[in-house]
PAZAPA-4460 file (N, C-alpha, C; in steps of 0.05 Angstrom, whole numbers, plus 32768, in hexadecimal, padded with zeros to 4 digits):
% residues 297
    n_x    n_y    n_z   ca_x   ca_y   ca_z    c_x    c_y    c_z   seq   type   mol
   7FEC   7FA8   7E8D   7FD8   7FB4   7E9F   7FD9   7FD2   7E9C     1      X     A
   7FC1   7FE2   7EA6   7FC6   7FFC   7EA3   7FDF   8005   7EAF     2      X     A
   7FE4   801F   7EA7   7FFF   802E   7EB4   7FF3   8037   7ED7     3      X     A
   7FFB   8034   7EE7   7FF9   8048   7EFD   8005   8060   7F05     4      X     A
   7FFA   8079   7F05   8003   808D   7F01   7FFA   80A3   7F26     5      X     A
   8000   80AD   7F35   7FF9   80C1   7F48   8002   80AD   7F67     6      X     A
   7FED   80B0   7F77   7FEE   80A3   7F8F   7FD5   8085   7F91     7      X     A
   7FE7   8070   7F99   7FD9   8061   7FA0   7FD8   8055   7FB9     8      X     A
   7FC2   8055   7FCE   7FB8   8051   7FE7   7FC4   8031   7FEE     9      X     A
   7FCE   802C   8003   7FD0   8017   800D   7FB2   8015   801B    10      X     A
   7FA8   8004   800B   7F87   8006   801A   7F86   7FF3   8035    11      X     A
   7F82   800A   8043   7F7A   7FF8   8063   7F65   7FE4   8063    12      X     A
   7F61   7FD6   807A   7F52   7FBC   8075   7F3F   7FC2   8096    13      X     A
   7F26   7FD7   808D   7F16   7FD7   809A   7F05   7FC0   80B1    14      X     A
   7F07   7FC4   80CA   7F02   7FAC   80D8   7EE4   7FB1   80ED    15      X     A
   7ED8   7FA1   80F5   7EC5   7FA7   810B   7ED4   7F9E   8123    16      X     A
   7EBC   7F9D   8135   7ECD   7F9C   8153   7EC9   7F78   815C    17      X     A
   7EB5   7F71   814C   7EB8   7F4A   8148   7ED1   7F49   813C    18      X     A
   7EDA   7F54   8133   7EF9   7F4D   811D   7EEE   7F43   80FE    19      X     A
   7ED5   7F4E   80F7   7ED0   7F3E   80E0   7ED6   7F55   80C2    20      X     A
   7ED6   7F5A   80AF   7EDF   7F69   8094   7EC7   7F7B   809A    21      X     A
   7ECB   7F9D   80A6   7EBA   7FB1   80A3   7EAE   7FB2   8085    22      X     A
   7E97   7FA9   807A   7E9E   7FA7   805A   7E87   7FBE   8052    23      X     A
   7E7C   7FCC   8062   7E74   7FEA   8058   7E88   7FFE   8058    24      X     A
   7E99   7FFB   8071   7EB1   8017   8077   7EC1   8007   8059    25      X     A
   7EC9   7FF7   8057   7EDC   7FEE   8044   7ED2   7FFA   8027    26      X     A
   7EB3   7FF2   8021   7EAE   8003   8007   7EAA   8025   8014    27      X     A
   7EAA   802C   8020   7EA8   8045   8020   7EC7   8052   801D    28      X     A
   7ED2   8043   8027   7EF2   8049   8029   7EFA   804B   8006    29      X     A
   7EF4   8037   7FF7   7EF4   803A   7FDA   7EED   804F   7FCD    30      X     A
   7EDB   8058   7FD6   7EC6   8069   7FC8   7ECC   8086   7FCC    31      X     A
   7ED7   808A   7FEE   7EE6   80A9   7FED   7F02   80A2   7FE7    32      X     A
   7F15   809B   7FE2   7F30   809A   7FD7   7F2A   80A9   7FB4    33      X     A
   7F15   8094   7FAD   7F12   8093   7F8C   7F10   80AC   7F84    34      X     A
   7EF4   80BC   7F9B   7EEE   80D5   7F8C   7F06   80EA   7F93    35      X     A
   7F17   80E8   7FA8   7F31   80F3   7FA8   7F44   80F1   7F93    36      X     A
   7F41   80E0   7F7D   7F54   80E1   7F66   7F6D   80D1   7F6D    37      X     A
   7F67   80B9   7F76   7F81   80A9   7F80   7F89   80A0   7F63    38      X     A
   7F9C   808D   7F5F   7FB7   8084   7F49   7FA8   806A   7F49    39      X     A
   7F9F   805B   7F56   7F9D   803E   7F5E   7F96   8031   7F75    40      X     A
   7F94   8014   7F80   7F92   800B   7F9D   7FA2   7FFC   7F9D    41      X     A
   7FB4   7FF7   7FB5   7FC9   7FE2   7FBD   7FB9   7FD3   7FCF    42      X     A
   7FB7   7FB8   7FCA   7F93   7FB3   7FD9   7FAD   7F9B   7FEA    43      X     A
   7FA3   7F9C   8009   7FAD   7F80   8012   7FD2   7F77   8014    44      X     A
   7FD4   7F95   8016   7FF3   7F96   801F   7FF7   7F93   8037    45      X     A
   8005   7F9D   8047   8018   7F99   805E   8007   7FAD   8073    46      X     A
   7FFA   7FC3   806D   7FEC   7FDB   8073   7FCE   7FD0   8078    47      X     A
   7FCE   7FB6   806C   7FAE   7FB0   8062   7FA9   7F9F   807B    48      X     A
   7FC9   7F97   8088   7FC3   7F7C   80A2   7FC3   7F6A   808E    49      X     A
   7FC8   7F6A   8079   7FC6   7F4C   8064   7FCA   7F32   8079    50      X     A
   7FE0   7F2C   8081   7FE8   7F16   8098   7FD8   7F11   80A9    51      X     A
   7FCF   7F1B   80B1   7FB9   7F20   80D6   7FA3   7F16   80C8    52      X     A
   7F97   7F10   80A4   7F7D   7F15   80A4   7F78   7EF2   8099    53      X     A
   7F67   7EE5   809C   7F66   7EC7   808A   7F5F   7EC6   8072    54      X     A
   7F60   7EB1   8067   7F61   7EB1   8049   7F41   7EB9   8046    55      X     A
   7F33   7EB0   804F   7F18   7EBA   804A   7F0F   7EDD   8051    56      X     A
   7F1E   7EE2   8062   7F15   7F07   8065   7F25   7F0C   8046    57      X     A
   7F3B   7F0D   8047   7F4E   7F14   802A   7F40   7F12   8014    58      X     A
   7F38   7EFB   8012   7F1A   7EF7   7FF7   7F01   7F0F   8000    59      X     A
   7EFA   7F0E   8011   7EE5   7F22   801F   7EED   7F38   8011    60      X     A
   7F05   7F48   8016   7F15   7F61   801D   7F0D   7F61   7FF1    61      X     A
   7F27   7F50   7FDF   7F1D   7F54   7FC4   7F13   7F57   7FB4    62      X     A
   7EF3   7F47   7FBF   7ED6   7F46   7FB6   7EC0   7F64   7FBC    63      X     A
   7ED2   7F67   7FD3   7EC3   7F8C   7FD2   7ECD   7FA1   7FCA    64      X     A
   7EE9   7FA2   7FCC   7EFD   7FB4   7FBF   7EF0   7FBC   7F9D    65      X     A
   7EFD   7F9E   7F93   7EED   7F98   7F74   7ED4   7FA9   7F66    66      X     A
   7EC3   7F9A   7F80   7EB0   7FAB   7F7A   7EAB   7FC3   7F79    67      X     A
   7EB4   7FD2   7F91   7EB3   7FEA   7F99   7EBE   7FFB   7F7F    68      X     A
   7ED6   7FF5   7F81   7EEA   8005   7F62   7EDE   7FF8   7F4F    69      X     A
   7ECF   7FEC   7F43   7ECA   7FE0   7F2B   7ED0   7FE5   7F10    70      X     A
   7EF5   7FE7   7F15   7EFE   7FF0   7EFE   7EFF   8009   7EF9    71      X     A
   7EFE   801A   7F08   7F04   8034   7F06   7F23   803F   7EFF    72      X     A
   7F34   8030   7F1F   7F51   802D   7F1E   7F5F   801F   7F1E    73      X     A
   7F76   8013   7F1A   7F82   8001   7F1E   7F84   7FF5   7F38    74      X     A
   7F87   7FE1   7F33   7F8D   7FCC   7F52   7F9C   7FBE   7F4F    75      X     A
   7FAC   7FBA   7F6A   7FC0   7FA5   7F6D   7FBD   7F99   7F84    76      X     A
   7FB2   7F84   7F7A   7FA2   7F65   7F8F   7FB8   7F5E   7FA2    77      X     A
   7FB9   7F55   7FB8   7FD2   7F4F   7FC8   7FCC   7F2D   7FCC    78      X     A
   7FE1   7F21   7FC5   7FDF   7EFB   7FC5   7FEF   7EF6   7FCB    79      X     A
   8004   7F04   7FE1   801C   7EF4   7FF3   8016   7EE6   800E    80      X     A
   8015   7ED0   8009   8010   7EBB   8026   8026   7EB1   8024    81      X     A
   802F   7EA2   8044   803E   7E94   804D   8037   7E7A   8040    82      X     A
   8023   7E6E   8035   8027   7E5C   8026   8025   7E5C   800A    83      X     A
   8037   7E4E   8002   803A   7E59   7FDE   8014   7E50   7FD2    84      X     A
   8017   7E3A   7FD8   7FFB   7E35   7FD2   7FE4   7E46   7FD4    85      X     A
   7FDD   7E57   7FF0   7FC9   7E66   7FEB   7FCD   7E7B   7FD8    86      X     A
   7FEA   7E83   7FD3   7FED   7E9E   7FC2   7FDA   7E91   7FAC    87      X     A
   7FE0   7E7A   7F9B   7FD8   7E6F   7F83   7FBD   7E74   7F8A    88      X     A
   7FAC   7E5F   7F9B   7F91   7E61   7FA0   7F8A   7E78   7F98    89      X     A
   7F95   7E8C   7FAC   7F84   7EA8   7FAE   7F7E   7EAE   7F95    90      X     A
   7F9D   7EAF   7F84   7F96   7EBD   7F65   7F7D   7EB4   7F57    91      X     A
   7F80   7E92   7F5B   7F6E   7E86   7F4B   7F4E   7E96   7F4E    92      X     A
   7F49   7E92   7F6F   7F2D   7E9E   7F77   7F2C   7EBA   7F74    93      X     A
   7F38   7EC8   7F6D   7F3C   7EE2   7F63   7F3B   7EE6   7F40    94      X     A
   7F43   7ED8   7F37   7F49   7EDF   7F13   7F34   7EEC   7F09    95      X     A
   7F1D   7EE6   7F19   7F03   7EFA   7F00   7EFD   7F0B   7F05    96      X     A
   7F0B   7F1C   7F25   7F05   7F34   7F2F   7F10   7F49   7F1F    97      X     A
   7F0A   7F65   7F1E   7F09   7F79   7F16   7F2A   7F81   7F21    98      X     A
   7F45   7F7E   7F20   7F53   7F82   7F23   7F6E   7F85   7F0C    99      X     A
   7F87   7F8E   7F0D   7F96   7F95   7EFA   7FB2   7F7B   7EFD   100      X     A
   7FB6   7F76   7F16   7FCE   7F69   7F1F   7FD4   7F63   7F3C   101      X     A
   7FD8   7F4D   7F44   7FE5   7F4A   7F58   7FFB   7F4F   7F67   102      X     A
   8001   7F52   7F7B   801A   7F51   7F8E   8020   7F40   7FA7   103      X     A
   803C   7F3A   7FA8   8042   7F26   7FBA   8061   7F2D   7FC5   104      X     A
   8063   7F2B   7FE2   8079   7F24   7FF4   8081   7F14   8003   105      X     A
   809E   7F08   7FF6   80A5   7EF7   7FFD   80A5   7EF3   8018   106      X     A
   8099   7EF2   8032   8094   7EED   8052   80AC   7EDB   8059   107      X     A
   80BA   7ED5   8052   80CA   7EC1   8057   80E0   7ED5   8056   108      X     A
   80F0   7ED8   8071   8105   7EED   806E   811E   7EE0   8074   109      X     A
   811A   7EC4   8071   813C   7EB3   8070   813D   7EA0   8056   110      X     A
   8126   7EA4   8046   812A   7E99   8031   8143   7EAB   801B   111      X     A
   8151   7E97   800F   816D   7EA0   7FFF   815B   7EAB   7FE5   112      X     A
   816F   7EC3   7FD6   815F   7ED3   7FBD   8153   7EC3   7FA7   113      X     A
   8166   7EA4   7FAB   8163   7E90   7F92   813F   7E85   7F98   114      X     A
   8136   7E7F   7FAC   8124   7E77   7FB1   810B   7E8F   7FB3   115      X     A
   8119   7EA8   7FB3   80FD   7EBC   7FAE   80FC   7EC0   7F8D   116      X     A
   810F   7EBC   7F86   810E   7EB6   7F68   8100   7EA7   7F5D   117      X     A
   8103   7E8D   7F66   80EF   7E76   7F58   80D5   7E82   7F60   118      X     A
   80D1   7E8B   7F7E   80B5   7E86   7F86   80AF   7E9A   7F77   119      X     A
   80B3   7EBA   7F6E   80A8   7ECE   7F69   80A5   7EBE   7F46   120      X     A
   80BA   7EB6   7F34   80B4   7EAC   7F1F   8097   7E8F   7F1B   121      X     A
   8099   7E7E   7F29   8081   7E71   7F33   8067   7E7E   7F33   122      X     A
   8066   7E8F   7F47   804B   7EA0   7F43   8042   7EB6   7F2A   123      X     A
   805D   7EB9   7F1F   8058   7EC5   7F10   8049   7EAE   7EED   124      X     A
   804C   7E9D   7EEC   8054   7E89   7ED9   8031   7E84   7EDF   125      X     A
   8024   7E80   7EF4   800E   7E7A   7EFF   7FF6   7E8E   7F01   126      X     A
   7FFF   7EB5   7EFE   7FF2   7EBF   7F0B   7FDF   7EC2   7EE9   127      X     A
   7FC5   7EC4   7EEF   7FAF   7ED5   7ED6   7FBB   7EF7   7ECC   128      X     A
   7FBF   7EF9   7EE2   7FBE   7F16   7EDC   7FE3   7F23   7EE6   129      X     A
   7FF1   7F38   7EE3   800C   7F3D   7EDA   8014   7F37   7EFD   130      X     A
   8028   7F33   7F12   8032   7F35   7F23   8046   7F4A   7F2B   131      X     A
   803F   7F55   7F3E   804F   7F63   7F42   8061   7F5A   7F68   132      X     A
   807B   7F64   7F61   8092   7F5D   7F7D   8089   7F6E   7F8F   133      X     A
   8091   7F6A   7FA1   8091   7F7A   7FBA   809C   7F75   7FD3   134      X     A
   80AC   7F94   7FDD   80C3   7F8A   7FEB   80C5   7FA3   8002   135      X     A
   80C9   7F9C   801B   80C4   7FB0   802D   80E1   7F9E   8047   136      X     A
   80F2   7FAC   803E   8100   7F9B   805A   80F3   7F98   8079   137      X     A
   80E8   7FA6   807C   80D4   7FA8   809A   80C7   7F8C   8094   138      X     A
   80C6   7F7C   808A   80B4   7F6B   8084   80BD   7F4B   807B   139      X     A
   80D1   7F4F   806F   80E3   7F38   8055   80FC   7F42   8050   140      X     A
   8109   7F2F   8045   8129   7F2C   803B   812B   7F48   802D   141      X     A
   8140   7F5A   802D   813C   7F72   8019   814A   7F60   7FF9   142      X     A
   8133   7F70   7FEC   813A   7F6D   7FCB   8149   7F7D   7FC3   143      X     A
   8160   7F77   7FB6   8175   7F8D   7FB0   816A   7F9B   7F92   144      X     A
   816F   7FAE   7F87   8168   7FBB   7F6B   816E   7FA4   7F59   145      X     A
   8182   7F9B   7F60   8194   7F8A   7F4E   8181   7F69   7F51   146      X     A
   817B   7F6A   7F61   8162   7F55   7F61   8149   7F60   7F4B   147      X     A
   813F   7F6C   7F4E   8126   7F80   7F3E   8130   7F7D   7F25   148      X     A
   8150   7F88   7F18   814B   7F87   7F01   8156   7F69   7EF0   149      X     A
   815C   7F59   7F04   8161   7F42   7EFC   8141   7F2E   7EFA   150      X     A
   812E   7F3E   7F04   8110   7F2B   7EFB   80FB   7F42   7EED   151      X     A
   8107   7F50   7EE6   80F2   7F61   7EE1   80E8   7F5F   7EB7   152      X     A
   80F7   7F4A   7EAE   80F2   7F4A   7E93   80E2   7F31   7E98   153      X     A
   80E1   7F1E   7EB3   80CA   7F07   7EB1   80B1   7F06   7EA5   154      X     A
   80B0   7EF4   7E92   808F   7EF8   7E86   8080   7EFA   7EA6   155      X     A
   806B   7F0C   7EA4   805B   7F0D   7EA9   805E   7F1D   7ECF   156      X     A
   807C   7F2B   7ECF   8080   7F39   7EDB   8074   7F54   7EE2   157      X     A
   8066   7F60   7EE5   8060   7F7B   7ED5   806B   7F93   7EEF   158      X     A
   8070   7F93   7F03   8080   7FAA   7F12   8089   7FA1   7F30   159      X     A
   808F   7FB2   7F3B   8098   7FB7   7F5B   8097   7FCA   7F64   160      X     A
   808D   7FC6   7F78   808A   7FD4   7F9E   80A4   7FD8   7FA8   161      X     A
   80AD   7FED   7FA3   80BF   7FEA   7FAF   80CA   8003   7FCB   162      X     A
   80C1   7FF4   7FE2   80C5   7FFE   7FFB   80D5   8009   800A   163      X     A
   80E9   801B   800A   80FA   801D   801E   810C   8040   801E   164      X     A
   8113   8045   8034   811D   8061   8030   813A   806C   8029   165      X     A
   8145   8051   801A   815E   8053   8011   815B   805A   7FF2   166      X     A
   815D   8081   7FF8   815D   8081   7FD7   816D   8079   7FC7   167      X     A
   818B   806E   7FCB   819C   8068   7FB1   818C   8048   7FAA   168      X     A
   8185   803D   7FB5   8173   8025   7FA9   8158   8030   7F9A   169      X     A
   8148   8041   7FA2   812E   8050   7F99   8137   8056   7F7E   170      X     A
   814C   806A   7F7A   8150   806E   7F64   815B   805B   7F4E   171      X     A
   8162   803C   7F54   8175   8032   7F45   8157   801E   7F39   172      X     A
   8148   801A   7F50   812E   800B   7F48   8114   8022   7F32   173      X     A
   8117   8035   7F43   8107   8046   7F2D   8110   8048   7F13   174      X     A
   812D   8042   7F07   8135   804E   7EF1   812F   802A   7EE2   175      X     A
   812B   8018   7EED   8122   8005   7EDD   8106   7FFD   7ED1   176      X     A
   8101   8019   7ED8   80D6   8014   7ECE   80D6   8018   7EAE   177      X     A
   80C7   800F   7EA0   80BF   801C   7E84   80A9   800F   7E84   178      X     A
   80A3   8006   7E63   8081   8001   7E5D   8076   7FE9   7E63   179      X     A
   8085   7FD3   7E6C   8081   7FC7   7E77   8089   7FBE   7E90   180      X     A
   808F   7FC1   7E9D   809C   7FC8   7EC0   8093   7FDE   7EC9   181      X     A
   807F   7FE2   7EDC   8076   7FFD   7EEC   8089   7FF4   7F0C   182      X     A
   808D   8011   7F18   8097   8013   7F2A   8088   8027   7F34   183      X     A
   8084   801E   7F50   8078   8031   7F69   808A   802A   7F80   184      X     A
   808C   8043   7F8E   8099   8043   7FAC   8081   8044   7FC0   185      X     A
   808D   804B   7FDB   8083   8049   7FF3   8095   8060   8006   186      X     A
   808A   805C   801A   8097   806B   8030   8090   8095   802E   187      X     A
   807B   8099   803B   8076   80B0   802C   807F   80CF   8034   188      X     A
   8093   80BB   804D   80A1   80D7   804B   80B3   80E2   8038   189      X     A
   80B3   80CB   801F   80CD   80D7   800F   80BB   80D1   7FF3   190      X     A
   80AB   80E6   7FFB   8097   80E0   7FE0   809E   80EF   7FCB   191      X     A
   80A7   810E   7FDA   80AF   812A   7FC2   80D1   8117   7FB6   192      X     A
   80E0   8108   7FD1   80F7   80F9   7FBB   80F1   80EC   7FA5   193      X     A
   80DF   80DE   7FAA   80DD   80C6   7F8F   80CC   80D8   7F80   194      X     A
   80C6   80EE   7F80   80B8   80F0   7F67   80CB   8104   7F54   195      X     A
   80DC   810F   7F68   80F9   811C   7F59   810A   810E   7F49   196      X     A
   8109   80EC   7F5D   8113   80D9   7F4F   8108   80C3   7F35   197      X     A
   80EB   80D8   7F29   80EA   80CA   7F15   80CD   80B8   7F1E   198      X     A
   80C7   80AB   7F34   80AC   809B   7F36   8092   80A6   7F2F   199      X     A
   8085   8099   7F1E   806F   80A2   7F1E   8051   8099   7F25   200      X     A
   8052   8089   7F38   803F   8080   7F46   8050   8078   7F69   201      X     A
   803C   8080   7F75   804C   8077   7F99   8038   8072   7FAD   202      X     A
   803A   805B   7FBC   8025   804D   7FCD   8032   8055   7FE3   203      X     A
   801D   805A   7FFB   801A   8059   801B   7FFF   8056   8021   204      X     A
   8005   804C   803A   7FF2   804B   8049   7FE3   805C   8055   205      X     A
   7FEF   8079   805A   7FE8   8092   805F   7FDD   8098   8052   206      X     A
   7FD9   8092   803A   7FC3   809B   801D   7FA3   809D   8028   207      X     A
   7F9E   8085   803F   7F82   807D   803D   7F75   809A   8055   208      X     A
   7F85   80A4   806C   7F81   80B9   807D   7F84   80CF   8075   209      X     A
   7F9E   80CE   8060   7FA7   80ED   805F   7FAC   80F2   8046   210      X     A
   7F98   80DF   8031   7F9C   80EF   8018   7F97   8101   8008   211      X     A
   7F8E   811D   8014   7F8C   8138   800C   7FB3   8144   8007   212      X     A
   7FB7   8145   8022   7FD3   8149   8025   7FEA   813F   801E   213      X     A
   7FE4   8118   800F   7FF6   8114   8002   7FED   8119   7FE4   214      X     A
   7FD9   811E   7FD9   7FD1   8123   7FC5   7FE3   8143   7FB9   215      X     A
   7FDF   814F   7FCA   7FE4   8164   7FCC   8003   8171   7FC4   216      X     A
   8018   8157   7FD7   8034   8159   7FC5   8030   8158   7FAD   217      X     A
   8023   813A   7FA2   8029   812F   7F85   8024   8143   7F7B   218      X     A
   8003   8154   7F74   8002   8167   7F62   8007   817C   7F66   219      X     A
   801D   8181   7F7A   8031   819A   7F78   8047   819B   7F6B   220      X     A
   8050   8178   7F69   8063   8178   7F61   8061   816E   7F47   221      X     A
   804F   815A   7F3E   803E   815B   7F20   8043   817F   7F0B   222      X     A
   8036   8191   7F17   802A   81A8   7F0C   8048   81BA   7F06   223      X     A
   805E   81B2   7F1B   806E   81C7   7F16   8079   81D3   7F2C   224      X     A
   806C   81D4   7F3E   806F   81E9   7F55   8078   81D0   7F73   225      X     A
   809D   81D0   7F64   80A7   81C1   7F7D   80AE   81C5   7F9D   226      X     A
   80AA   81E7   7F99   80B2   81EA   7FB5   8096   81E5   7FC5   227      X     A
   8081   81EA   7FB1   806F   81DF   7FC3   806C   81C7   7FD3   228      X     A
   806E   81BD   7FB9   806B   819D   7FC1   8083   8192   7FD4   229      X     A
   8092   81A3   7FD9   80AD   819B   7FF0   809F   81A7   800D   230      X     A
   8091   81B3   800C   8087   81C9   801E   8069   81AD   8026   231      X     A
   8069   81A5   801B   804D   8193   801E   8055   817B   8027   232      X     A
   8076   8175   8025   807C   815B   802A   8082   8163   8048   233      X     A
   8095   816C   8049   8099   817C   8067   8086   8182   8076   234      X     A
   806C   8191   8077   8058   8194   8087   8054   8176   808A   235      X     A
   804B   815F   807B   803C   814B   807F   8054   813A   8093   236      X     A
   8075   813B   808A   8080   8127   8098   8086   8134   80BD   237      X     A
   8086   814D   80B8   8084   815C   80D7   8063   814D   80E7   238      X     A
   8050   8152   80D5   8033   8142   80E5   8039   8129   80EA   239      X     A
   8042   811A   80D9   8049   80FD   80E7   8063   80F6   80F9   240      X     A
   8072   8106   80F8   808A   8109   8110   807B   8109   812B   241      X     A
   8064   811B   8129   8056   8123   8145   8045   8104   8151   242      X     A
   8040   80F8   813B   802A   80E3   8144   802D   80D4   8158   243      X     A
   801A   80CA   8175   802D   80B6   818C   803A   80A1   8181   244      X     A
   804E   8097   8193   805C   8085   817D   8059   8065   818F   245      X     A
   8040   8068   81A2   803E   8049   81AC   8031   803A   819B   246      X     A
   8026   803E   8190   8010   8032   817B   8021   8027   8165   247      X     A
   8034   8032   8160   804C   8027   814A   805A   8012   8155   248      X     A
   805F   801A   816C   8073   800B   8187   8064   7FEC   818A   249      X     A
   804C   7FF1   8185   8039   7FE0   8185   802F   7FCC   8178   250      X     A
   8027   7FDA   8162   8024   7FCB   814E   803B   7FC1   8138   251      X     A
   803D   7FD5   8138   8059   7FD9   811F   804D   7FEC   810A   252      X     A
   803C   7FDE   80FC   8029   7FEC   80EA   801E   8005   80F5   253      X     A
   8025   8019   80E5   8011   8038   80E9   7FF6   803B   80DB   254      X     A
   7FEC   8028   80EA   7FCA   8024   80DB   7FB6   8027   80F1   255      X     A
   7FB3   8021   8106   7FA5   802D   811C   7F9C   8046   8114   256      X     A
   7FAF   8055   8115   7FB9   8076   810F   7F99   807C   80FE   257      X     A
   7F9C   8073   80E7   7F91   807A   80CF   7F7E   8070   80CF   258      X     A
   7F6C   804E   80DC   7F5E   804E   80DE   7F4A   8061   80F4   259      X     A
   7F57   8069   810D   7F4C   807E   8117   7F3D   8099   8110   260      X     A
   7F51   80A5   80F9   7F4A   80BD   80EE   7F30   80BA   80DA   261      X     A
   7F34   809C   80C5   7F21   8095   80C0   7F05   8095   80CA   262      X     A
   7F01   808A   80E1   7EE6   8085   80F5   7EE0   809B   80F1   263      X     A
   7EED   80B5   80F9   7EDE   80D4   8106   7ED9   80DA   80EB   264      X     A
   7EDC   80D3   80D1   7ECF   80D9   80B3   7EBC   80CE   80B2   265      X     A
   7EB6   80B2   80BA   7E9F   80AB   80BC   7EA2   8098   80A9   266      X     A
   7EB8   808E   809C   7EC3   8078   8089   7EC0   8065   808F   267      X     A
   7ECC   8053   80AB   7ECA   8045   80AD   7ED7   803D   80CA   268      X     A
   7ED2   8024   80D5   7ED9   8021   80F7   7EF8   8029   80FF   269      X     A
   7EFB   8024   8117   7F16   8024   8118   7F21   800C   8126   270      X     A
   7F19   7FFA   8125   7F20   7FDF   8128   7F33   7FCF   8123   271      X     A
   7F53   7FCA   8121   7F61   7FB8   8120   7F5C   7F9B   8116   272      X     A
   7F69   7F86   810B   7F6B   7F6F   810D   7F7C   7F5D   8123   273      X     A
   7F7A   7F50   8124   7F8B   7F34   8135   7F93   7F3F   814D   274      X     A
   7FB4   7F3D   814E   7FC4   7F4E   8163   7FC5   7F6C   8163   275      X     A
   7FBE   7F7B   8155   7FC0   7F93   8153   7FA8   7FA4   8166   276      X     A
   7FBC   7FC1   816F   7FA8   7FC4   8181   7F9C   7FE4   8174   277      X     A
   7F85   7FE6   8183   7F7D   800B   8174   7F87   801A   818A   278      X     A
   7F7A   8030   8187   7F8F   8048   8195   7F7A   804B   81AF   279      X     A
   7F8F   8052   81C0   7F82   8062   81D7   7F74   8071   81D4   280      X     A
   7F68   807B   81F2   7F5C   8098   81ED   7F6F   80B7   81EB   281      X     A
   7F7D   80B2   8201   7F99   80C2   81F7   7FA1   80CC   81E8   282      X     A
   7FA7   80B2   81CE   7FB9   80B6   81BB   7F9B   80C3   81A8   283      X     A
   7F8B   80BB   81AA   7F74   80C8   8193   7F7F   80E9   8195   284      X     A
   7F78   80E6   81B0   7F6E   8106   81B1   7F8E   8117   81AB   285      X     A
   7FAA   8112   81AE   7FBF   8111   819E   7FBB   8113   8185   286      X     A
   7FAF   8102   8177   7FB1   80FD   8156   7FA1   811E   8152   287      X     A
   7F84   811E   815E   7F72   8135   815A   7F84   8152   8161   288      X     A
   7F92   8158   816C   7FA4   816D   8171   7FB4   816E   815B   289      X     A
   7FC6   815C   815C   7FD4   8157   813F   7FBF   8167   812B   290      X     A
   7FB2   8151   8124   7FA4   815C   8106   7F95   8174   8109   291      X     A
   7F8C   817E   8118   7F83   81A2   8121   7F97   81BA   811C   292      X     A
   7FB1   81A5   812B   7FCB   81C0   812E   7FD4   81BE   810C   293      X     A
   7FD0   81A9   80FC   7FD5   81AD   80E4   7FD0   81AA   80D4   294      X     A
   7FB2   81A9   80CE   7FA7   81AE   80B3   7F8A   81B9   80BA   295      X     A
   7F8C   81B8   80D6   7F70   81CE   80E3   7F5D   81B9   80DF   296      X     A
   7F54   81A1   80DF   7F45   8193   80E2   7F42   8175   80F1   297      X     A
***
C-alpha cells in the first residue's frame, strides 16, 4: 500500500439530530481536511463512535468517505466488530471501495494474546486489501511491542496503530517500521515526541477541529525548526488542558468537543451517536473563550 507520511485525522463520524450518518457534513468534512494537506484518513476508529454506529451506518460512513477522497489519500477502513463475522462481511462489502487497508481492534479485553493472534492472523489471511493492528489500552487488552514484532512479518500484515503515552513502548514499536510495516502513533499531546522518535505518520482525533495547529508542529518539525515545533506542541497541549472536562467525564471520548467547533465552521452538525451526549451551553461558550484566548478565533 502507499507509504503514509504527515498527519492523519481520526475522521469523526458526523451525525444529525434523528441519529442518522450527517452525509453532507461528512463529505464536507473530507473535503476541508484534504485541502489542508492531511497524510491520510483513519476512517471508523474509536474517535469515529465506530461501536455506537450499526453495520449499516459503517457501510454508509465508507461509501462516502471513498467517495469523497477518491483516491487522493490514503485510507484506513476500520472493520473491528465484536463479531468476527461482521469484520469479514464488512471487508467483503467494502473490497471495491477506493481505499488502501483496513484496521481492526481486538474489543475483547479478556481475550488471552494467543487468541488475538489467531484472530488478527484470520483476518488477515481473509482481508482483500493489507490489515493493519490496532491497539489503544483505553479500549482492549494492551499489545506489548513484543507482540507487534512477533506479527508483523504476517503475510498480509502491513502496519499498526499504535496508541498510548508510554514512550519506551512508542519507541520500541516505531523502530520496527520499514518498507513493508508502516507505523503511526496517536495521542497528540506527544506528537513533537514521536516525531523525535523517528514516526513518520501520526493519527488523532484532534486532527478533524484543530488541524491548522497540529499541522503546524509537524511542519515545524519536518523543515528543521524544532523549537518551534516544541513551542506549537505546548501552546496546543496548554489549549486542551483548559477544555471542560465533563464531557470527557461523560463520554469518554473527546469528540463532542470537536464536533462542536466543527458546527460554528459550518462543516458539519454537532450531533453525537447512541449514548453519547453534546455539549452544553456552558461548556460551548468555554470551548469559544478557549479558542479566542488562543489562537484569536
Amino acid at each position: 500500500m502507499r507509504k503514509i507520511v504527515g498527519i492523519v485525522p481520526v475522521l469523526l463520524t458526523p451525525m444529525t439530530e434523528s441519529g442518522n450518518i450527517d452525509k453532507i457534513g461528512l463529505t464536507r468534512l473530507v473535503h476541508y481536511l484534504s485541502q489542508k494537506g492531511v497524510g491520510g484518513f483513519w476512517v471508523l476508529g474509536t474517535g469515529a463512535e465506530d461501536m455506537s454506529l450499526t453495520y449499516q451506518q459503517r457501510l454508509c460512513v465508507a461509501k462516502i468517505v471513498s467517495e469523497a477522497n477518491d483516491g487522493k489519500v490514503p485510507i484506513i477502513m476500520g472493520a473491528g466488530f465484536f463479531s468476527m463475522q461482521e469484520s469479514l462481511d464488512f471487508m467483503d462489502d467494502t473490497k471495491d471501495l477506493k481505499i488502501d487497508a483496513y484496521h481492526a481492534m481486538p474489543y475483547h479485553p479478556l481475550l488471552s494474546l494467543e487468541r488475538i493472534k489467531w484472530w488478527y492472523e484470520k483476518l488477515a489471511d481473509k482481508a482483500s486489501k493489507p490489515l493493519w493492528m490496532y491497539t489503544s489500552a483505553n479500549w482492549a487488552r494492551f499489545i506489548s511491542p513484543e507482540f507487534v514484532k512477533s506479527m508483523k512479518d504476517y503475510p498480509n500484515i502491513g502496519g499498526v496503530k499504535y496508541s498510548t503515552s508510554n514512550t519506551a513502548h512508542t519507541e520500541k514499536v516505531i523502530a520496527l517500521s520499514d518498507n513493508n510495516f508502516q507505523v503511526l502513533t496517536a495521542v497528540v499531546k506527544t506528537l513533537y515526541v514521536n516525531l523525535c522518535l523517528g514516526v513518520k505518520g501520526a493519527t488523532t482525533v484532534e486532527a478533524c477541529p484543530f488541524i491548522s495547529p497540529i499541522l503546524d508542529i509537524y511542519t515545524k518539525f519536518t523543515s528543521g525548526d524544532l523549537s518551534g515545533s516544541l513551542l506549537a506542541q505546548r501552546k496546543l497541549n496548554r489549549m486542551l488542558d483548559k477544555m471542560p472536562p465533563e464531557p470527557g467525564r461523560d463520554n469518554f471520548l473527546r469528540v463532542a468537543e470537536g464536533k462542536y467547533i466543527l458546527s460554528k465552521k459550518g462543516i458539519c452538525q454537532e450531533y453525537m451517536s447512541g449514548y453519547y451526549r453534546t455539549l452544553t451551553k456552558s461548556e460551548k461558550n468555554k470551548i469559544d473563550e478557549i479558542l479566542l484566548d488562543t489562537y484569536g478565533n
